[in-house]
Phi, psi and omega in degrees: 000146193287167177266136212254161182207356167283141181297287207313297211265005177282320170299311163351310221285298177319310187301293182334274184337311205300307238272357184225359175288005148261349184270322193251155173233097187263172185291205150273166197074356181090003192304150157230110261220123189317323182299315148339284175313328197276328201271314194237109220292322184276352179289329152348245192339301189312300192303315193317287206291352162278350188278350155311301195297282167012267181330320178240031168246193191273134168110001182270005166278021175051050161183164214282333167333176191242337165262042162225123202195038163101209163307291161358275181331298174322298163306339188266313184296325188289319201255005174262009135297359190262144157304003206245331229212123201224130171265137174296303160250176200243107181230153144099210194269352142009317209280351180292315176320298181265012164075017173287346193278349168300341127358122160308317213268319175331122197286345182251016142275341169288295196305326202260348189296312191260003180284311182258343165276350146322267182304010187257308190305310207289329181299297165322303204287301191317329190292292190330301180290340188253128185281072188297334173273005162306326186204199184278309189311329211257322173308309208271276162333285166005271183330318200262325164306309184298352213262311141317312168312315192265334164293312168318288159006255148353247220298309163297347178304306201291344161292297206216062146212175206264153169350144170276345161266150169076351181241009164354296191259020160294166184275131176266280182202156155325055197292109173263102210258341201218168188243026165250044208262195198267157173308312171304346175090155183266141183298166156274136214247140188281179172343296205291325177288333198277300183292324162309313146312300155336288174302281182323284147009265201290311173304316163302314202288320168279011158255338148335307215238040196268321163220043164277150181213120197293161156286337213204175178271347204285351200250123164277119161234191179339291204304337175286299192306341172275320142006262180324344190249310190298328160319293187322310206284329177309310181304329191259346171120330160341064147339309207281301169315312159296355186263305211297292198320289203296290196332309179285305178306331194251355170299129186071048188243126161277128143313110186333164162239183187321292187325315176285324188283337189260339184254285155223073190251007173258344174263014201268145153260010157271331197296148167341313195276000197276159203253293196200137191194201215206049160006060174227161200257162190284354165285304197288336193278339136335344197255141184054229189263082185352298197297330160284079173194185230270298183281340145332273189283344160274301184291099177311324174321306170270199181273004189253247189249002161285329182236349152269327174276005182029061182251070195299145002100100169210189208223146192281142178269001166272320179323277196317294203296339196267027156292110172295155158321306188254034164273127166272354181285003163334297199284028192231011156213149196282174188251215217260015198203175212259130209195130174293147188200125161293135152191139195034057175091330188255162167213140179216173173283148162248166131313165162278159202016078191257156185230120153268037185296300209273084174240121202259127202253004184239186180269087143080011178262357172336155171266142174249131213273148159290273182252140157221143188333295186297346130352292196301320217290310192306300199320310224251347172297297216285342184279337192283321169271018154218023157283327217079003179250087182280338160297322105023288179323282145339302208267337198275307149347289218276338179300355200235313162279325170330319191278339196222037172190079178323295190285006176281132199242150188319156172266113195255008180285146172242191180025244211269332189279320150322264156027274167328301164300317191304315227252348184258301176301295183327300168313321205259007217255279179260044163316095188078010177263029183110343207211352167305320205284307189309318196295319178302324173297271187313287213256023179028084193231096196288165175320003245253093180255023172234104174193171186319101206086315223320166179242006163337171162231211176290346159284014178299069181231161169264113172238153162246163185257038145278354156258027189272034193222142194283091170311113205294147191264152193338318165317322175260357168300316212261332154250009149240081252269012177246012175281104185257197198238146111009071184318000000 
């Protein structure tokens, strides 16, 4: 095979090879040869399901570290970049906290760059080979590749190019569409073209995917790729679209009940609300490090390093007070003193405002949630009050906290204050899941862990949030020479 001298796709060879030489008898080099594809009617599907497996294991950012461990990782990293989510030392994923990871030479701009263009060569070359009008099954794979492909996307536009209003024509990314691409490697493609793909992508895969039916939540049909889209259209200002997508994707999604949100309803690949997630077993948790995952590093509770190496997990303390009382998602972080917490038998001490959200009752086998129905509820509020259709707004809002708030009453708010509220609930909703830092970004909402009290840690600083953005990493600096950098 010829030799690639672009980092992504030189890394590509190794993922294959990891993630499928047991299911396939690939060429040499990890090469997969369309003839392949045409003779053995399931290496789709295999390979499809190792870039699934990919996606939550230790090591898919192409290193050894214990905070590279997938999509997770990413989303963890992401959201300890938020004014909301404060790791106690700097261990780990520490380094997203105090904001060394935007940093070219930082191992965790190298980690969120190859966790999805590993998988992006591997998503082309399969796109490449595959006859998507063969059959339903190809259709279905199709769907489910492109559907990926625009979830990479996605999450690298927002790493290392700057927010999409006002910055269209800024430089985005290399869009690597094929896996036949020049050697010399690809210019960055702008803002506005990297999402215009995106869109394309994902609005094709949910026509792909139209009448498919997953095996599993662990699997994108329709309802996810409508997910994935109401984010986009969100992201690009598409209202009418985003509003339409979280609807339709969160229609007939039953809601966590108290019991599910507080107790272990976040390690479940069951719980009601989830769309898309990850199933795993003491085989998938095998692959690299136990102590490398989601609940390692979230869950206070346990044994790995948030809860025996007590590298804590706590929640920002204007967040916390601004909880009413009787919001029960109250009772999944600790308050303003110091506190014994039970949970599979041991008690142990805490900090203030420490978070029990994420409790996994197994070593480190917990499922890992994606996506979840209630997402949407923010997603399709926020888009219907910059519609002007605030009544709507209002009614959508109040169908989602009324569940995770008894005493909470219809909402009389309007114009940026409303927003504002939609946009508060949302935090307190999804505390680590992923989507504050982003939010933050899109709604150019600076940084701010210095104030009177604060519960800050060694990340006590103040950003604009023209320093949200990630530099490319050296690796790829240095083998692709059509690459430009990141001030």
């Amino acid at each position: 095979m010829k030799k690639i001298k672009y980092f992504i796709a030189a890394v590509t060879i190794g993922f294959i090879t990891n993630s499928c030489a047991n299911d396939l008898n690939t060429l040499p080099e990890g090469d997969i040869s369309g003839e392949q594809l045409n003779n053995d009617s399931s290496s789709p599907e295999k390979i499809l399901g190792g870039i699934y497996l990919d996606l939550r294991s230790n090591g898919a950012g192409g290193t050894t570290v214990h905070s590279d461990f997938g999509i997770m990782g990413i989303k963890a990293g992401a959201d300890l970049m938020s004014n909301d989510v404060i790791q106690s030392t700097n261990q780990h994923l520490g380094m997203f906290y105090n904001y060394e990871a935007t940093n070219a030479s930082n191992i965790a701009s190298e980690i969120v760059w190859t966790t999805f263009y590993a998988r992006i060569f591997v998503i082309n070359k399969l796109l490449d080979d595959l006859d998507k009008n063969a059959s339903a099954k190809n259709r279905a794979i199709a769907g489910q590749l492109l559907a990926l492909r625009a979830y990479s996307y996605f999450y690298l536009v927002r790493f290392y190019a700057n927010d999409y209003n006002g910055h269209q024509a800024e430089p985005g990314l290399p869009l690597v569409l094929t896996a036949k691409n020049p050697s010399q490697g690809l210019s960055r493609s702008t803002v506005a073209e990297v999402y215009g793909q995106i869109k394309k992508d994902i609005e094709e895969s949910i026509t792909l995917l139209d009448t498919y039916a997953r095996p599993s939540r662990a699997q994108i049909d329709k309802r996810t790729a409508k997910a994935i889209a109401a984010e986009v259209f969100l992201e690009t200002g598409d209202y009418i679209k985003t509003a339409q997508y979280a609807e339709e994707s969160k229609q007939g999604v039953g809601l966590m009940t108290e019991d599910d949100y507080t107790t272990t309803g976040f390690s479940n690949i069951n719980n009601p609300e989830v769309i898309w997630g990850f199933h795993n077993t003491i085989s998938t948790m095998s692959i690299g490090n136990y102590y490398a995952s989601f609940f390692s590093m979230f869950d206070n509770t346990n044994e790995g390093y948030a809860g025996a190496a007590q590298i804590r997990k706590l929640i920002d303390k204007r967040l916390y007070e601004a909880i009413p009382e009787t919001d029960y998602r109250k009772k999944v972080f600790n308050g303003s003193q110091a506190a014994t917490y039970t949970f599979n038998g041991k008690t142990k001490n805490y900090p203030p405002y420490v978070s029990w959200k994420f409790k996994d009752p197994t070593l480190f086998e917990g499922d890992y949630i994606y996506i979840r129905a209630s997402s949407l509820y923010y997603v399709q509020a926020e888009a219907l009050a910059r519609q002007g259709r605030e009544t709507e707004a209002r009614q959508v809002l109040f169908d989602i906290t009324s569940k995770r708030d008894k005493a909470y009453t219809l909402s009389t708010k309007s114009g940026n204050e409303l927003i504002n509220e939609i946009v508060l609930q949302k935090r307190i909703e999804l505390w680590g899941e992923g989507y504050a830092w982003f939010d933050m970004k899109r709604l150019n909402t600076p940084l701010e862990r210095v104030y009177t009290g604060t519960n800050h840690t060694f990340g006590r600083f103040n950003l604009t949030p023209d320093k949200f953005r990630f530099q490319i990493p050296n690796k790829e600096i240095n083998n692709n020479p059509q690459i430009k950098q990141n001030e």
